[in-house]
N, C-alpha and C positions, 0 to 999 in steps of 0.2 A: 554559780556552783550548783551541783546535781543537788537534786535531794536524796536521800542513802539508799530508799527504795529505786531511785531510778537507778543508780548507781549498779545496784545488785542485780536491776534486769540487766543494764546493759553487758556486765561481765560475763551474765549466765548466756545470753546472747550471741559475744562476742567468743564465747570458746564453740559452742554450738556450729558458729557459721565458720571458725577456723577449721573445725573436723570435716565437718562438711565441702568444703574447698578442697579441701588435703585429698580426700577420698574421690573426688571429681578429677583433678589435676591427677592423683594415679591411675585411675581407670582408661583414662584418658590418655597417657603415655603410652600402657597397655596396649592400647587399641591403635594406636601408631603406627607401634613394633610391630605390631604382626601383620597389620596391612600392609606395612612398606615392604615387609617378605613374603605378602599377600598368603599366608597359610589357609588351609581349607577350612575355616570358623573364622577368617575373617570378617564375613558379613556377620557375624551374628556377634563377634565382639564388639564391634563399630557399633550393633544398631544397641546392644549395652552402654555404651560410652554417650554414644547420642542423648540416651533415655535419663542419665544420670547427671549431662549440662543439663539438658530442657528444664530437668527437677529443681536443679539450683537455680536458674534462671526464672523460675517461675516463682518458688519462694525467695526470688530477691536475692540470693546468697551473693549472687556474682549477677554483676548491668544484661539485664535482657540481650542488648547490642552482641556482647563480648559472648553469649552465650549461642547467638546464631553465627559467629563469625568462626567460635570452635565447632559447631554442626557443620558450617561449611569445609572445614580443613579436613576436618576428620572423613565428608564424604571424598569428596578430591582426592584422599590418602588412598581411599580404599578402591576409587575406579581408575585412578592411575595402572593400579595393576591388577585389572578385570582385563 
């Protein structure tokens, strides 16, 4: 059983790294949508979308792995229709 202090980080934590996802995963879609209709600010939404995995992935939010594998998708998205 936790101790109540750890308890308390982890909640504080645990909503922290949900917002944080939440806000990753929509920028993320974002940057999708407009690449697959390839709009004229698509590079510069994609290279938003890039900046905000690397950020989670670096502080751990979301697996390193999982955080290069959406860099990859998202670049793919956006040179498909260069």
């Amino acid at each position: 059983m936790p101790s109540e202090k750890s308890h308390r980080v982890s909640v504080r934590k645990n909503v922290r790294n949900r917002a944080e996802r939440s806000a990753v995963r929509t920028v993320r879609s974002n940057a999708m949508a407009v690449a697959a209709e390839g709009g004229a600010n698509a590079a510069k939404t994609v290279k938003s979308a890039i900046a905000a995995v690397d950020r989670a992935g670096r502080k751990h939010t979301i697996h390193t792995n999982k955080a290069s594998r959406q860099k990859s998708q998202l670049m793919r998205a956006m040179n498909k229709k260069v």
